[in-house]
N, C-alpha and C positions, 0 to 999 in steps of 0.2 A: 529820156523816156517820159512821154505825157501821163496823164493818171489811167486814161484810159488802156494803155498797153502796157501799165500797170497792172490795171484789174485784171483785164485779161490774164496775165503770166501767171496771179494769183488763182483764174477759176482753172487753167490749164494743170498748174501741180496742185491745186485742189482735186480734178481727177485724176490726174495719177495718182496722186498719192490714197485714193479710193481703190482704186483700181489697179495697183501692180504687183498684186501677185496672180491675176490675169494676164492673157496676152494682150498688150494694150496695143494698139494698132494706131497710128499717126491721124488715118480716114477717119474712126472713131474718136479721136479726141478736137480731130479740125469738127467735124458734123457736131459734136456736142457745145464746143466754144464758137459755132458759124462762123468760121473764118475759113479762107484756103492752109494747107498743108504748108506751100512755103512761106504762107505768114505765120503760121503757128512754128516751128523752126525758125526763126527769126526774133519775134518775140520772146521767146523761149528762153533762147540763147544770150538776147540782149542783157535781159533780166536776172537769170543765174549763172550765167558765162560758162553753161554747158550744155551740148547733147540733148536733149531729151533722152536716147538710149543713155548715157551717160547716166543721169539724174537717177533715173528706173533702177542700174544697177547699182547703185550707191544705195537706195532704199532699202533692196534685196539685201544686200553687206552688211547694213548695220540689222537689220533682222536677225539675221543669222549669228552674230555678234549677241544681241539679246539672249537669244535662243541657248547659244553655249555658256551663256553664265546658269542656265538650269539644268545644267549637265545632262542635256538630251545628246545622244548619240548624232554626230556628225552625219551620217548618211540621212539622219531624220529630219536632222537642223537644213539640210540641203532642200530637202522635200518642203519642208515648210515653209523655206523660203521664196521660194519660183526657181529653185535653180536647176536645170535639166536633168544632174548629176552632181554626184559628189567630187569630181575632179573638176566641173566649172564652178563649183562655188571654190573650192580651194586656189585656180588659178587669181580667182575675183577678188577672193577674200588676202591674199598673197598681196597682190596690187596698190590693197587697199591700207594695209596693216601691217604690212612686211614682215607677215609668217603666218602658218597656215592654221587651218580652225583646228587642228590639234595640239598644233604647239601650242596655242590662245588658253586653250582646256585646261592641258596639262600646267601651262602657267595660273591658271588660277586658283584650280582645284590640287597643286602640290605643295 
């Protein structure tokens, strides 16, 4: 990877990483970095060897992760983090950590 699809990768999760707990749209982040879409997927990929969707929900995960060490309520912890529902962060969160944002709680706070 040259330096400059370097910088790129880096202004690219620079906006996400501004932006995801919006809906972050691929056309939005290609218009913002001038580049096309399958280069922005590309680069992307090259760089952290995942997704873009990928990357976004891994952000969302460890949020919510944060979020449960301040013993806010799970369904809130969901909300604050982008996730649609309390059963898609727990699927995400599952994937992620192998157990869910309850058992994470009860593990910390028992």
């Amino acid at each position: 990877m040259n330096k400059s699809s370097f910088d790129l990768a880096g202004k690219i999760a620079k906006y996400i990483d501004d932006n995801f707990l919006e809906e972050v749209l691929l056309e939005d982040i290609s218009w913002h970095v001038e580049i096309s879409v399958v280069h922005l997927l590309r680069v992307f990929k090259q760089k952290f060897g995942l997704p873009i969707h990928a990357y976004i929900l891994n952000k969302k995960v460890h949020l919510a992760k944060e979020l449960l060490c301040k013993n806010i309520s799970i369904t809130e912890v969901a909300h604050m983090s982008g996730f649609f529902d309390q059963s898609h962060l727990n699927r995400s969160f599952k994937r992620v950590f192998q157990l869910t944002p309850k058992e994470y709680q009860k593990n910390i706070f028992s």
